[in-house]
C-alpha angles and dihedrals in degrees: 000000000000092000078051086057097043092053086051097049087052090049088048091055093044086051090053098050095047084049091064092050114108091220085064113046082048085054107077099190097043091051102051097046078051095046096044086049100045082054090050094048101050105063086063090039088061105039087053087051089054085050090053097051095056091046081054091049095048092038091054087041078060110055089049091064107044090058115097096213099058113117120231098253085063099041087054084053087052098056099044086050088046097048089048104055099035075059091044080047097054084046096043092048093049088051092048088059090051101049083044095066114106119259125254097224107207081053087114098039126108122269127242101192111186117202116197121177109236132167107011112053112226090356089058084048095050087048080051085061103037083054087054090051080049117063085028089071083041092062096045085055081063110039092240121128133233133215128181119225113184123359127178101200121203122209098261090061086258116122125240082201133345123183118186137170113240106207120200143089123297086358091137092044083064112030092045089087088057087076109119146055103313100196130194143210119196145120103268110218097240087061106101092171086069084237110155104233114208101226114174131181133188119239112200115193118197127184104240107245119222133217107260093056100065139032119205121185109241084223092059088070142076115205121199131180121207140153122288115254136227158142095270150281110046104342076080110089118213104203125064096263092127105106128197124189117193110191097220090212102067096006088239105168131205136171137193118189099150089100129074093215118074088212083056094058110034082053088049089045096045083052090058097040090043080053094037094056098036079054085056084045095067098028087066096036087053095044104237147007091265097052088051097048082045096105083046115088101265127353096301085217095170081222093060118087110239101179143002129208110207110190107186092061095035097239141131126195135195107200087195090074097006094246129166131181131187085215100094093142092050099058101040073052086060102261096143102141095100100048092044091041086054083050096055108055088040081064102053092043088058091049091048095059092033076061099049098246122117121238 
């Protein structure tokens, strides 16, 4: 690991000095692959240099302490330096496994998350929306924005199904756990009987492509307009802005109909086919489903249930770390720091023995 590093630290300082050279500042393209590596590199260069810090502390600690002539007083000193930075060394070197995984690429992209009402009828519908709700607060946790892209209202204000584009830094590092059946137990407010009814609904959470990754043939797609759907009064549109691609090859479909313009939403439904088939891309490249969920925690099998949200105990439980937390109103209120925080480091746990190091 520490000839890895070594190598690093030279390329960083490579970086660095290439950085500096007139031919490549005037040089866009060239600057901005450096600069973006340089960033990527740092945050390991500093880390080793941390590393290398405490091995000079304890090394110094012992050589105190191996001179004879060294008094009692400093050879107190020794052993509390020493103690410190072999602990700052076991930190440092964790640290150092961590920052050494390899990096999932589309981490800083945007997000696409996808909502469908499964199992439940209208009660499914109404947890669609209070997902929604959900992530939404989350967002707003984050600074990041939401759009929605295509939404199909019931009359109750739920969602048979909602996909929208989370924007923001680092959104898909932190929604791409969120992949799987999210199921629900509850009292649904048309029961009069007081019977707690189990809803569930699939969220789905893409990385947006973007263009450059990924070339389609214009005459590979259909391109039809029609009129926005809704549930009713002003949500139905009454021009032809609705837009549906069907990519002739696999027959794959997607609509947008949130915007008024019809420009608006064939760009913002060629954004989700140009994700949705760089997601088939890798899916192929990588076998199966499974392989590619693999880095996720679990399989991320959209069939699996991930989580359950049991609102007459207050309790929401994730089955991937076995996780349960008396906070339900906070996180449909958007508090999902916690639960993303716990799948995160199970996910680096399980990269790290996928990777044959030891945590």
């Amino acid at each position: 690991m520490f000839e890895k590093l070594q190598k690093i630290k030279e390329r960083f300082e490579e970086v660095y000095r290439l950085l500096q050279l007139p031919e490549t500042v005037s040089d866009q393209e060239l600057y901005r692959n450096l600069n973006k590596e340089y960033k990527n590199l740092s945050p390991v260069v500093e880390e080793f240099n941390r590393y290398l810090s405490f091995k000079e502390e304890a090394e110094e600690a012992d050589e105190i302490l191996s001179d004879p002539s060294s008094d009692d007083d400093l050879r107190e000193m020794a052993e509390m330096q020493k103690e410190e930075a072999q602990e700052g060394l076991r930190t440092s070197e964790e640290e150092l496994k961590i920052l050494l995984l390899p990096k999932d690429e589309d981490d800083e992209k945007n997000v696409i998350v996808e909502i469908r009402a499964g199992t439940g009828g209208e009660e499914a519908a109404l947890f669609a929306a209070d997902l929604y709700r959900m992530y939404s607060m989350y967002a707003v946790t984050q600074n990041w924005k939401t759009e929605v892209i295509n939404e199909n209202e019931t009359e109750l204000g739920g969602f048979k199904e909602i996909s929208f584009i989370v924007n923001g830094k680092g959104a898909y590092s932190r929604l791409k756990y969120e992949s799987g059946t999210h199921r629900v137990q509850r009292v649904p407010e048309t029961e009069s009987q007081g019977r707690i009814q189990t809803s569930a609904c699939t969220v789905a959470t893409l990385p947006e492509a973007e263009d450059v990754e990924l070339e389609i043939n214009p005459k590979d797609l259909q391109i039809d307009t029609f009129r926005s759907s809704g549930a009713g009064g002003q949500h139905v549109n009454k021009t032809e802005s609705a837009i549906r691609i069907t990519y002739l090859p696999t027959g794959l479909v997607v609509e947008c109909q949130d915007e008024r313009s019809q420009f608006k939403n064939k760009d913002r439904a060629m954004k989700i086919l140009r994700s949705k088939l760089l997601e088939e891309k890798k899916r192929e490249q990588q076998g199966k489903i499974a392989e590619e969920r693999r880095s996720q925690v679990g399989s991320g099998d959209r069939s699996e249930r991930i989580r359950t949200y049991n609102f007459p105990q207050g309790r929401v439980t994730d089955h991937r770390v076995n996780l349960t937390l008396y906070k339900i109103d906070a996180i449909m209120n958007g508090d999902l720091g916690e639960i993303i925080d716990a799948l995160a480091t199970a996910d680096r746990a399980e990269k790290l023995r996928a990777s044959g190091t030891d945590v």
